[in-house]
Each structure stands twice: as C-alpha cells, then as structure tokens.
mmCIF file of the N, C-alpha and C atoms, coordinates in Angstrom:
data_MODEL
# 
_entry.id   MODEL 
# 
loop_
_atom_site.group_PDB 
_atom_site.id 
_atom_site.type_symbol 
_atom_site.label_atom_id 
_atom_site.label_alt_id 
_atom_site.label_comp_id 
_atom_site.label_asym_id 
_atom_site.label_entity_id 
_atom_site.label_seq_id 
_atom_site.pdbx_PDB_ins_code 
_atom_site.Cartn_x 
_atom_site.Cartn_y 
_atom_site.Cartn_z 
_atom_site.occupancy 
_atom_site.B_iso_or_equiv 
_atom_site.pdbx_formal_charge 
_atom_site.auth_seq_id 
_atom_site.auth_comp_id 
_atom_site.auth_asym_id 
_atom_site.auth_atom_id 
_atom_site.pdbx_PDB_model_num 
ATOM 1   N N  . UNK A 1 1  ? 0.849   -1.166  0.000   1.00 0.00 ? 1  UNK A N  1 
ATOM 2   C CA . UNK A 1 1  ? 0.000   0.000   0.000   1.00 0.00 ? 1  UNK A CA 1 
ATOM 3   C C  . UNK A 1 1  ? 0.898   1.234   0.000   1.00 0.00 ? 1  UNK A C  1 
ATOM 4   N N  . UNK A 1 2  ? 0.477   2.004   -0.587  1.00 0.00 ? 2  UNK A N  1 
ATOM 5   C CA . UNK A 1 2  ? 1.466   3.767   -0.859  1.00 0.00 ? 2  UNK A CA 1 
ATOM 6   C C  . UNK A 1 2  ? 0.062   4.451   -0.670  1.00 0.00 ? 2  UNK A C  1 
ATOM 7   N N  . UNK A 1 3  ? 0.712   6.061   -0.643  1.00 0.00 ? 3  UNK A N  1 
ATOM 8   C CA . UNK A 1 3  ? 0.330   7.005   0.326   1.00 0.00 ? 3  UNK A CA 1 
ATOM 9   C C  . UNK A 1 3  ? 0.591   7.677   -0.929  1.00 0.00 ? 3  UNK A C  1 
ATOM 10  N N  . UNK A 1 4  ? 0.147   8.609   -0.842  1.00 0.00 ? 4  UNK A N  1 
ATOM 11  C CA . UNK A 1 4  ? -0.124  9.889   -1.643  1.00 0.00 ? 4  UNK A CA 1 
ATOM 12  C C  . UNK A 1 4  ? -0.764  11.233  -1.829  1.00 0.00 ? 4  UNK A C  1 
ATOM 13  N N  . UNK A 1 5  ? -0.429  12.348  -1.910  1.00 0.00 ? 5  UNK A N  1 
ATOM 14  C CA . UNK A 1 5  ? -1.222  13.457  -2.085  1.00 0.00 ? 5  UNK A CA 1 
ATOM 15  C C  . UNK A 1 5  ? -1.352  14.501  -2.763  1.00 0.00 ? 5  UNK A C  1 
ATOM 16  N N  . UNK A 1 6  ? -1.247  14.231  -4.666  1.00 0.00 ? 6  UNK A N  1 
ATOM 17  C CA . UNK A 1 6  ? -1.086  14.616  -5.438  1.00 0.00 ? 6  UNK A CA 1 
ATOM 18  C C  . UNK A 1 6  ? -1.128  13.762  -6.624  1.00 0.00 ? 6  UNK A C  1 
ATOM 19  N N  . UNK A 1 7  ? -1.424  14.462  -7.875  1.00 0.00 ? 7  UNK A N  1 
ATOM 20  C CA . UNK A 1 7  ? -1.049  13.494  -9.133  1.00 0.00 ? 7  UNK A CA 1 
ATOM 21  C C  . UNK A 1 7  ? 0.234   13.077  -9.433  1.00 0.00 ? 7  UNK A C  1 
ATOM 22  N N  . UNK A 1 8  ? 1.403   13.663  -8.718  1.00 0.00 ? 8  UNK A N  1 
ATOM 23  C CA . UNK A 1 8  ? 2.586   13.200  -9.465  1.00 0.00 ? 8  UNK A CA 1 
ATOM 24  C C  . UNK A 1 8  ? 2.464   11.892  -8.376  1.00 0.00 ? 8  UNK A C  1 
ATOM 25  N N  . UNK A 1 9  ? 2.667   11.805  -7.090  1.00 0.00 ? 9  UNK A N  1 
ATOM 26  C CA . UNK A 1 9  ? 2.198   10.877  -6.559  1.00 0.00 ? 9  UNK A CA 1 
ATOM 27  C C  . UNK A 1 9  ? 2.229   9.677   -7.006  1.00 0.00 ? 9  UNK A C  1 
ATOM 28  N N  . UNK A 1 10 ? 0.049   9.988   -7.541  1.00 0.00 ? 10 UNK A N  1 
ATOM 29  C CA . UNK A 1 10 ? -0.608  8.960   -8.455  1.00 0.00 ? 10 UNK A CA 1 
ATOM 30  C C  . UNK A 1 10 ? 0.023   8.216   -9.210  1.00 0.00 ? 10 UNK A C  1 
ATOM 31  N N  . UNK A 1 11 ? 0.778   9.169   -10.420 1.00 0.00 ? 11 UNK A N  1 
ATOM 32  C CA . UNK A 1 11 ? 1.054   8.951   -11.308 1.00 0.00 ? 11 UNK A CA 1 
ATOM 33  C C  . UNK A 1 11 ? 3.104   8.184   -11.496 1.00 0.00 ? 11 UNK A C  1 
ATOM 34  N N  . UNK A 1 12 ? 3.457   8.175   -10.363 1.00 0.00 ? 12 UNK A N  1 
ATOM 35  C CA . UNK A 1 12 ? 4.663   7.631   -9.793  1.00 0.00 ? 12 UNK A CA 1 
ATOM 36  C C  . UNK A 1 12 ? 4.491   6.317   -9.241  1.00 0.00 ? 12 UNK A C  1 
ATOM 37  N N  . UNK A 1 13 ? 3.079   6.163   -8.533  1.00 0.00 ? 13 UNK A N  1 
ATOM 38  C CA . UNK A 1 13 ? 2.486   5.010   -8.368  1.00 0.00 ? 13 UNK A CA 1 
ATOM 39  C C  . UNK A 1 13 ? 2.123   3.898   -9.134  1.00 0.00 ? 13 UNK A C  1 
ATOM 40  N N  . UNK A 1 14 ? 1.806   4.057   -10.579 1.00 0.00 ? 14 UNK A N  1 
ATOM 41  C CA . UNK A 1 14 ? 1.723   3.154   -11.269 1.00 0.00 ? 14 UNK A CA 1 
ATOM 42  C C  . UNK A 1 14 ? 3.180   2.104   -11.794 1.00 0.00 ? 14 UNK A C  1 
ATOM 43  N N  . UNK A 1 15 ? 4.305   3.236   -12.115 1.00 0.00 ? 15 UNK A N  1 
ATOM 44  C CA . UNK A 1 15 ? 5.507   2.013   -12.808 1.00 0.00 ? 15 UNK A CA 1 
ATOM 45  C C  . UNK A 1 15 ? 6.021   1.246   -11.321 1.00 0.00 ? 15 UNK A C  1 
ATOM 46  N N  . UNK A 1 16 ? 5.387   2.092   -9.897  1.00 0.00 ? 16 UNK A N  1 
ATOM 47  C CA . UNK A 1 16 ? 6.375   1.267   -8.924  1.00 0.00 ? 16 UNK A CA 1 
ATOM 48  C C  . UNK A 1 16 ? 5.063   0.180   -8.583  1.00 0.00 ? 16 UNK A C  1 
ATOM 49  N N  . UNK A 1 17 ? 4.304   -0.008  -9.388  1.00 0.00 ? 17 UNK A N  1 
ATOM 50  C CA . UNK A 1 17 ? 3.406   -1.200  -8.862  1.00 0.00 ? 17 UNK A CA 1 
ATOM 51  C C  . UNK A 1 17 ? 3.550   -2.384  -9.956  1.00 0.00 ? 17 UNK A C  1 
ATOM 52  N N  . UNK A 1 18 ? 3.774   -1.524  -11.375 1.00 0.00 ? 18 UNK A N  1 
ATOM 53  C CA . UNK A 1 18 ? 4.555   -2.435  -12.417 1.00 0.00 ? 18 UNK A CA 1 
ATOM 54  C C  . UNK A 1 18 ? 5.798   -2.974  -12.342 1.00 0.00 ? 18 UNK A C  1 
ATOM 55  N N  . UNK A 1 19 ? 6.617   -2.549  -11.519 1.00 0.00 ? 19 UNK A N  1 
ATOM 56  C CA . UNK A 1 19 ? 7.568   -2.789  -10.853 1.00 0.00 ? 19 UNK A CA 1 
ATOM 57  C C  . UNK A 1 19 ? 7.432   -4.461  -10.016 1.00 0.00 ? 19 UNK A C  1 
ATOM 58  N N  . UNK A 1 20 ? 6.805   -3.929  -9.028  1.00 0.00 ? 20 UNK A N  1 
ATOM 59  C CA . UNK A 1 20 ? 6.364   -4.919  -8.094  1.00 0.00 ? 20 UNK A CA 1 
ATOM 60  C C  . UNK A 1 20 ? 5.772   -6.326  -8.800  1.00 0.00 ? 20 UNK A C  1 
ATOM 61  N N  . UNK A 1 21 ? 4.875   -6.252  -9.726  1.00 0.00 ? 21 UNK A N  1 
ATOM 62  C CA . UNK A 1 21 ? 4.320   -7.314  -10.262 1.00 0.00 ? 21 UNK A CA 1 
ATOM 63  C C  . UNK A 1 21 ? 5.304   -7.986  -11.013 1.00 0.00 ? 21 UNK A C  1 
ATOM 64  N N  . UNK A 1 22 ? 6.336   -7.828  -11.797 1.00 0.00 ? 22 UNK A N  1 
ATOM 65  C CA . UNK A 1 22 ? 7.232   -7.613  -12.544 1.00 0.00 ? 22 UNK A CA 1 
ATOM 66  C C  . UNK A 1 22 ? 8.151   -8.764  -11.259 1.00 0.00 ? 22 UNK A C  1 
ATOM 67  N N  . UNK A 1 23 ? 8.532   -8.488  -10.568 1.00 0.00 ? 23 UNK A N  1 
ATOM 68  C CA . UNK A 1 23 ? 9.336   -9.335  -9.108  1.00 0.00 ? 23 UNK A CA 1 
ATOM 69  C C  . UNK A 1 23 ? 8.440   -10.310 -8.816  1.00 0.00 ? 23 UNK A C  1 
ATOM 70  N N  . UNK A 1 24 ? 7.011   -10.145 -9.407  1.00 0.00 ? 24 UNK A N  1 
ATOM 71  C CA . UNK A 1 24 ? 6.130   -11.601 -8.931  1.00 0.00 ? 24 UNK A CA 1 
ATOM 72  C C  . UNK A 1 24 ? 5.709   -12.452 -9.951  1.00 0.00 ? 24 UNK A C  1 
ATOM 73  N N  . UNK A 1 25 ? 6.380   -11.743 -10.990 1.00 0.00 ? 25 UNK A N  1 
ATOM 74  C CA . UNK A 1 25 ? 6.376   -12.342 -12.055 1.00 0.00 ? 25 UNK A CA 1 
ATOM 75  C C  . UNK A 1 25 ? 4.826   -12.701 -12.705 1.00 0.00 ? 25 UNK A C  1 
ATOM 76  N N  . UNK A 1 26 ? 4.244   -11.688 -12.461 1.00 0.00 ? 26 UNK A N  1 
ATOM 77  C CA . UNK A 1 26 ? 2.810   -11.545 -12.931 1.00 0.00 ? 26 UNK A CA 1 
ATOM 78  C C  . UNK A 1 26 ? 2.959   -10.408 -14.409 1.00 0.00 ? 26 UNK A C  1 
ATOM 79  N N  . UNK A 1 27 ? 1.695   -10.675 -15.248 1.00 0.00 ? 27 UNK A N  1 
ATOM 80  C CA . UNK A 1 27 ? 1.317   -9.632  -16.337 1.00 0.00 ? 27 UNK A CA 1 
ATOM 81  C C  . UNK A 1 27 ? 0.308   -8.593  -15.618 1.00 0.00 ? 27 UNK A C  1 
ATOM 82  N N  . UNK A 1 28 ? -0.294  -8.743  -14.912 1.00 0.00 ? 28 UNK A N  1 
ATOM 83  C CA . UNK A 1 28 ? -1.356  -8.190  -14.319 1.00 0.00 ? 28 UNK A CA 1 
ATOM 84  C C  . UNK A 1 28 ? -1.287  -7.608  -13.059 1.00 0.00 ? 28 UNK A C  1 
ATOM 85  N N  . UNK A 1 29 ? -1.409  -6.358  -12.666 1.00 0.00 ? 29 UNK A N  1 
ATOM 86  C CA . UNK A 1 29 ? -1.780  -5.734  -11.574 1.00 0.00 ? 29 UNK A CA 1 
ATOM 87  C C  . UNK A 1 29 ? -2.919  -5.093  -11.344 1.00 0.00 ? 29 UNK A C  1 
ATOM 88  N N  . UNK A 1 30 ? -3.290  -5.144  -10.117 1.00 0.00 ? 30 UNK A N  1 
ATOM 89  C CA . UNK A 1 30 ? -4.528  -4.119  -9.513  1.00 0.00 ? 30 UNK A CA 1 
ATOM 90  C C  . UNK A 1 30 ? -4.813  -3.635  -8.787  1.00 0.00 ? 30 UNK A C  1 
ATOM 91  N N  . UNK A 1 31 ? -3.664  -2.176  -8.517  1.00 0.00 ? 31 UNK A N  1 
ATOM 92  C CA . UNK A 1 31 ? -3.772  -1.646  -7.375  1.00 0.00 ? 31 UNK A CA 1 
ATOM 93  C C  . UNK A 1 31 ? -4.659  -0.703  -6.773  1.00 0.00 ? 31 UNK A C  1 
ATOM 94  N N  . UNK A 1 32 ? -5.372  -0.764  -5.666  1.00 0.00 ? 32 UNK A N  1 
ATOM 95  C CA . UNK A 1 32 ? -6.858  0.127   -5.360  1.00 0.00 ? 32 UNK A CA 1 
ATOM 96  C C  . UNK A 1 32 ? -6.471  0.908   -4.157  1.00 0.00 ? 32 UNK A C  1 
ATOM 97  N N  . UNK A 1 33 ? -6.736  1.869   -4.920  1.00 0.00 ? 33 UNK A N  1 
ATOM 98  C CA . UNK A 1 33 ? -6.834  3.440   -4.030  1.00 0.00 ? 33 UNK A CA 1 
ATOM 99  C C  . UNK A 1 33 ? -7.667  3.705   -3.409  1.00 0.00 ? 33 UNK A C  1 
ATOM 100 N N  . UNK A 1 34 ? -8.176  4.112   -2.284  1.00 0.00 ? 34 UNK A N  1 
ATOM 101 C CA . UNK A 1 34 ? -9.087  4.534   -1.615  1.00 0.00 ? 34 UNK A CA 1 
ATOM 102 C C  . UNK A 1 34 ? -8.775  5.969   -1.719  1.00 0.00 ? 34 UNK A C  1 
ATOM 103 N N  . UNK A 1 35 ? -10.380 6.451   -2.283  1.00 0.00 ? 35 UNK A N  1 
ATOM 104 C CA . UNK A 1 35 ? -10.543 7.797   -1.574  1.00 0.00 ? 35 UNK A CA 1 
ATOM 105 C C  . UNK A 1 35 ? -11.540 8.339   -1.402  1.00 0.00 ? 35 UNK A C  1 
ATOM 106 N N  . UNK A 1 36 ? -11.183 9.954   -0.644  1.00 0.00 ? 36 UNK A N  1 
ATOM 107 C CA . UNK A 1 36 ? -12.720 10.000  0.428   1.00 0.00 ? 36 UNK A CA 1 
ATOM 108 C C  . UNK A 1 36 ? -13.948 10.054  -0.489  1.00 0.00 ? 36 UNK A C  1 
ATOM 109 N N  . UNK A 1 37 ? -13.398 10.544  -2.369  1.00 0.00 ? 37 UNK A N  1 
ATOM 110 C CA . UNK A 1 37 ? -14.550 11.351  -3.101  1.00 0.00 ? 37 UNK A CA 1 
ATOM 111 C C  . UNK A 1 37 ? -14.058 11.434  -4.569  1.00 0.00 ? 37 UNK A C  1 
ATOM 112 N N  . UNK A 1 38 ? -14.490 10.584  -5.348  1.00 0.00 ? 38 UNK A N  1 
ATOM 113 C CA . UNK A 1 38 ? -13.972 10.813  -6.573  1.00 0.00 ? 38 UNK A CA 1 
ATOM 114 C C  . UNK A 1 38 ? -15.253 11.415  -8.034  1.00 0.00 ? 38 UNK A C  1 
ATOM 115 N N  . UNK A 1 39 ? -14.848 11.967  -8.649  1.00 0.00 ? 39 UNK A N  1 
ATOM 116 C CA . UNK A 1 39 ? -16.245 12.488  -9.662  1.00 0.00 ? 39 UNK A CA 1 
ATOM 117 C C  . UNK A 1 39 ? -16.223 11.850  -11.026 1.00 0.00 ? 39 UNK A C  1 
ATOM 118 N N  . UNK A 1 40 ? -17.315 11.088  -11.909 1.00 0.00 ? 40 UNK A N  1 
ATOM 119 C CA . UNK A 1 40 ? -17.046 10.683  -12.599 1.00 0.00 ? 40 UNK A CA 1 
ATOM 120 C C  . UNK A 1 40 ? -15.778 11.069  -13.900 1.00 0.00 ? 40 UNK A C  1 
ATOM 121 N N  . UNK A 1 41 ? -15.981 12.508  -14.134 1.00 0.00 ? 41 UNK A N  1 
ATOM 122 C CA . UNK A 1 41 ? -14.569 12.954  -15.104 1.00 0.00 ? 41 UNK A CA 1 
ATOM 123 C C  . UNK A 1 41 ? -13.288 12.234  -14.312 1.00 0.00 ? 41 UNK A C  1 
ATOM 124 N N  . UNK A 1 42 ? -12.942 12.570  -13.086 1.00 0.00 ? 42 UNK A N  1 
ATOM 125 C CA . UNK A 1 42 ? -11.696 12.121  -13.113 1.00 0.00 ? 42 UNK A CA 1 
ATOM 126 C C  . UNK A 1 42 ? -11.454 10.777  -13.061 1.00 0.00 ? 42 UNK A C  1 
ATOM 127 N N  . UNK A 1 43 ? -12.686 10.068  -12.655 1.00 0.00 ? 43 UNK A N  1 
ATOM 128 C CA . UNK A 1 43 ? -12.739 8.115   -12.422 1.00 0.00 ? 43 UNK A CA 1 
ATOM 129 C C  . UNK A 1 43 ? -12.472 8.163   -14.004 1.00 0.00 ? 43 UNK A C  1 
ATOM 130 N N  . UNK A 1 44 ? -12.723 8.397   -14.726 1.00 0.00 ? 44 UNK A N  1 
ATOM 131 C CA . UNK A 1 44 ? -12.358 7.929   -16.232 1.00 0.00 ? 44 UNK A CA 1 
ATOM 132 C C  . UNK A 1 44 ? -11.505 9.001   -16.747 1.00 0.00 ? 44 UNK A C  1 
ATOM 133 N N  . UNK A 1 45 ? -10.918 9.946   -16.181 1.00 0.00 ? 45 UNK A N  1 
ATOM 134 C CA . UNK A 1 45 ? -9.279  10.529  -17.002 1.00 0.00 ? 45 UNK A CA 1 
ATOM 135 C C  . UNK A 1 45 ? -8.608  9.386   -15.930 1.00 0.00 ? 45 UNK A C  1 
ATOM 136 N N  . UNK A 1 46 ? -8.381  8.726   -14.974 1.00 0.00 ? 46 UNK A N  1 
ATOM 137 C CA . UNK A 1 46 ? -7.176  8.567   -13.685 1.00 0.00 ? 46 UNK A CA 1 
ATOM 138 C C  . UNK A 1 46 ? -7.757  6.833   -13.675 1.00 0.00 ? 46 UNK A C  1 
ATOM 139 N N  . UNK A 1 47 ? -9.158  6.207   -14.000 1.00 0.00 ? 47 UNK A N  1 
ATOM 140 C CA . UNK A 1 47 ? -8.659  5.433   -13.779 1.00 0.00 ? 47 UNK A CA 1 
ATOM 141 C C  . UNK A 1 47 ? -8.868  4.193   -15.386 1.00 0.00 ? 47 UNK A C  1 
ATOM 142 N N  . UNK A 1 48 ? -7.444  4.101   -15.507 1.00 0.00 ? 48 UNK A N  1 
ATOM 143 C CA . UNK A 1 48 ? -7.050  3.761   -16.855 1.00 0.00 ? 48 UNK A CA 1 
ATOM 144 C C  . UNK A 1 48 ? -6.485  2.657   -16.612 1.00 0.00 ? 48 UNK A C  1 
ATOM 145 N N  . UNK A 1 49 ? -5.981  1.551   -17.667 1.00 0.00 ? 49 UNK A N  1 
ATOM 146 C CA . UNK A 1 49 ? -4.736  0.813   -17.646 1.00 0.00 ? 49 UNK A CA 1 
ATOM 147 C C  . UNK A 1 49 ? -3.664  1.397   -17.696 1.00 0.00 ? 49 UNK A C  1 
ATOM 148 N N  . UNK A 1 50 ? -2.426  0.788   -17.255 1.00 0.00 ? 50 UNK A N  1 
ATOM 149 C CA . UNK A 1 50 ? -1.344  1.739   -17.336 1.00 0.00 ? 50 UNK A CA 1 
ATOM 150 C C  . UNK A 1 50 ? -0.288  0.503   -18.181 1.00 0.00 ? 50 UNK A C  1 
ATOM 151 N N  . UNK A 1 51 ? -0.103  0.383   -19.490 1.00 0.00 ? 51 UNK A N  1 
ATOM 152 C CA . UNK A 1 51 ? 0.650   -0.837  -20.112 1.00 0.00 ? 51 UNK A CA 1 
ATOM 153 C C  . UNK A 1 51 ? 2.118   -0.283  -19.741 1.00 0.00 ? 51 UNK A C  1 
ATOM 154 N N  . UNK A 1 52 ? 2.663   -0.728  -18.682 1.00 0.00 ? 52 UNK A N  1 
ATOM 155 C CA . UNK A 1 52 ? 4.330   -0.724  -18.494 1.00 0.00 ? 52 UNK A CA 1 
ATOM 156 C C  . UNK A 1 52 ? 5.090   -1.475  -19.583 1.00 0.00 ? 52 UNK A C  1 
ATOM 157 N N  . UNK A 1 53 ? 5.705   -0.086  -20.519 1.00 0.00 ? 53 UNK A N  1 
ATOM 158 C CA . UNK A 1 53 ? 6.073   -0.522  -21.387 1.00 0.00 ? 53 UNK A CA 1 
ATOM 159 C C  . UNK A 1 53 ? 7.929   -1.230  -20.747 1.00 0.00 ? 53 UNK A C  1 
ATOM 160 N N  . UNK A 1 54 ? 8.353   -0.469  -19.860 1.00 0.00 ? 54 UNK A N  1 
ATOM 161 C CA . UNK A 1 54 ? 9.839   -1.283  -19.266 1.00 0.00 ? 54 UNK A CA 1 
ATOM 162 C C  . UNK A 1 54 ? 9.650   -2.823  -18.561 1.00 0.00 ? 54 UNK A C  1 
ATOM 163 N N  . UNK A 1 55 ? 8.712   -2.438  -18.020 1.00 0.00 ? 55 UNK A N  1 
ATOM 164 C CA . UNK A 1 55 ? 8.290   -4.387  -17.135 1.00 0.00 ? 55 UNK A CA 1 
ATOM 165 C C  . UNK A 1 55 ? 7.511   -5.325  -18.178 1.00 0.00 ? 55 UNK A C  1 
ATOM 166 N N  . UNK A 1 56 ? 6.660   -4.557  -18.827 1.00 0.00 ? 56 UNK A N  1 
ATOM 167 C CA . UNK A 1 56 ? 5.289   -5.336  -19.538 1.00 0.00 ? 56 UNK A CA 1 
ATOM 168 C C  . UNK A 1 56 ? 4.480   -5.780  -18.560 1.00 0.00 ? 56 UNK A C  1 
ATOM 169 N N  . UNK A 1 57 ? 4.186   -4.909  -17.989 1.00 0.00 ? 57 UNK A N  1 
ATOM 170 C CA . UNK A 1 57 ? 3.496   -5.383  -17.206 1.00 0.00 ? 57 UNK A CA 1 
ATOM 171 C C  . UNK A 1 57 ? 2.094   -4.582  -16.975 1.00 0.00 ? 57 UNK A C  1 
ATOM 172 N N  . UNK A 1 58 ? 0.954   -4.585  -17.165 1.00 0.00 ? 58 UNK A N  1 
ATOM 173 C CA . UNK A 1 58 ? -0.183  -4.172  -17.028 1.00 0.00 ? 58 UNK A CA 1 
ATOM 174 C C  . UNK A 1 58 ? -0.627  -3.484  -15.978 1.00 0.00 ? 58 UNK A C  1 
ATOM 175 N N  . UNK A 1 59 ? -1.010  -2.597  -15.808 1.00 0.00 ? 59 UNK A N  1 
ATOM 176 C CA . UNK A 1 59 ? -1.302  -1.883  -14.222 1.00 0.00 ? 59 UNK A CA 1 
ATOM 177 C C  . UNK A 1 59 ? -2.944  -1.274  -14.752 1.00 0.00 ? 59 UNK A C  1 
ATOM 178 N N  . UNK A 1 60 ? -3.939  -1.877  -13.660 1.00 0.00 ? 60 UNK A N  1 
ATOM 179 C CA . UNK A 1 60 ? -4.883  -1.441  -13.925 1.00 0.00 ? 60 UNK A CA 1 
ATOM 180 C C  . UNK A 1 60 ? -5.441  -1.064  -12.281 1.00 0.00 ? 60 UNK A C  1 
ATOM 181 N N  . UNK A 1 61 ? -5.755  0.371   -12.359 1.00 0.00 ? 61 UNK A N  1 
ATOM 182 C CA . UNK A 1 61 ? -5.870  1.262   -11.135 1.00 0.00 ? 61 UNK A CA 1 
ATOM 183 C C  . UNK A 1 61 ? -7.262  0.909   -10.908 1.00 0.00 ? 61 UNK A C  1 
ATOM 184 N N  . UNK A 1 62 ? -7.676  0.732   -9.851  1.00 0.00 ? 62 UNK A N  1 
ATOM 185 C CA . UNK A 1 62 ? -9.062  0.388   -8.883  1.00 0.00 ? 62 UNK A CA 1 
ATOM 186 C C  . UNK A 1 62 ? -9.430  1.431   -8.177  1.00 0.00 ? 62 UNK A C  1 
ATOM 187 N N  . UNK A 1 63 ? -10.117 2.446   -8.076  1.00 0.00 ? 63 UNK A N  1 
ATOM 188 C CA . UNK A 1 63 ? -10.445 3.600   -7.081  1.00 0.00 ? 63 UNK A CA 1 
ATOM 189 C C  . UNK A 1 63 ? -11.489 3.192   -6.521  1.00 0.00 ? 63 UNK A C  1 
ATOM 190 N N  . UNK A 1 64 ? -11.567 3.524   -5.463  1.00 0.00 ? 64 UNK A N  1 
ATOM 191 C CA . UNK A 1 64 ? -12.766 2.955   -4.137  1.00 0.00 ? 64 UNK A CA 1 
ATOM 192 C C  . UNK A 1 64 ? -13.459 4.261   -3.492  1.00 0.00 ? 64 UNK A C  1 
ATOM 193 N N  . UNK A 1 65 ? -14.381 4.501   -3.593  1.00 0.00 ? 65 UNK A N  1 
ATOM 194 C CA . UNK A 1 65 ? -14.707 5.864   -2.472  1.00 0.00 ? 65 UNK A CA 1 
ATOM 195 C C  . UNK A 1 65 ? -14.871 5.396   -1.051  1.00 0.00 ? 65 UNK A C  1 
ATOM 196 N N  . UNK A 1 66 ? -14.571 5.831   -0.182  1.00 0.00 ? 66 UNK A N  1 
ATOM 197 C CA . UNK A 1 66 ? -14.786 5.872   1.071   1.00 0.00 ? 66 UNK A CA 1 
ATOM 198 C C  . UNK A 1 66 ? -15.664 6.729   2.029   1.00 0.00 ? 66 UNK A C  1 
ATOM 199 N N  . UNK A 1 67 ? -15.992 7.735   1.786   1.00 0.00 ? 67 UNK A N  1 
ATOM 200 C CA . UNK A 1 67 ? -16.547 8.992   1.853   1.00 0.00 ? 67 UNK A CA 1 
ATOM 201 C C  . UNK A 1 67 ? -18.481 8.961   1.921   1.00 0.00 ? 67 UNK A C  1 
# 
C-alpha cells in the first residue's frame, strides 16, 4: 500500500506497482486506491490501464470511495 497526495504521486504510483508485479512475475496488476470522493470525469481521465512498457506489465488502477 502507498500514500499519496497529489497526481505526481498517483502517477509515480503506477511504474512502482509495475515494478512490483514484474518481481512476482505476474502480467497483471490491480492496485486500489481509496478515496474519500472521486467524480465521474476524473474516475475515467485517472482510472485507466497503465501498459508498463519497461516491465510489460499491465497496471490497472481500482479507485474505491470511502466517503
């Protein structure tokens, strides 16, 4: 789990989770964010696949509201 509070953050978050899968020797990741409040525009700009083109490895972001 990572912490964050910003898009660069976010967006730093994805190759180090392609990363990670990549050491588990998986194609597939799915890492889920919780947060307090998300609005549909940004659930579909932010939550995307992310194809790690250095690992090959797939990163597909999960957002959760909590809120």
């Amino acid at each position: 789990m990572k912490s964050y509070m910003d898009y660069s953050g976010y967006k730093s978050a994805l190759p180090r989770a392609a990363m990670y899968g990549e050491q588990l020797e998986l194609k597939e990741v799915l890492p889920v964010f919780f947060l307090e409040a998300i609005d549909k525009r940004s659930r579909e700009k932010y939550e995307k696949d992310f194809p790690d083109e250095s690992t090959g490895v797939k990163v597909i972001p999960i957002f959760v509201e909590t809120g």
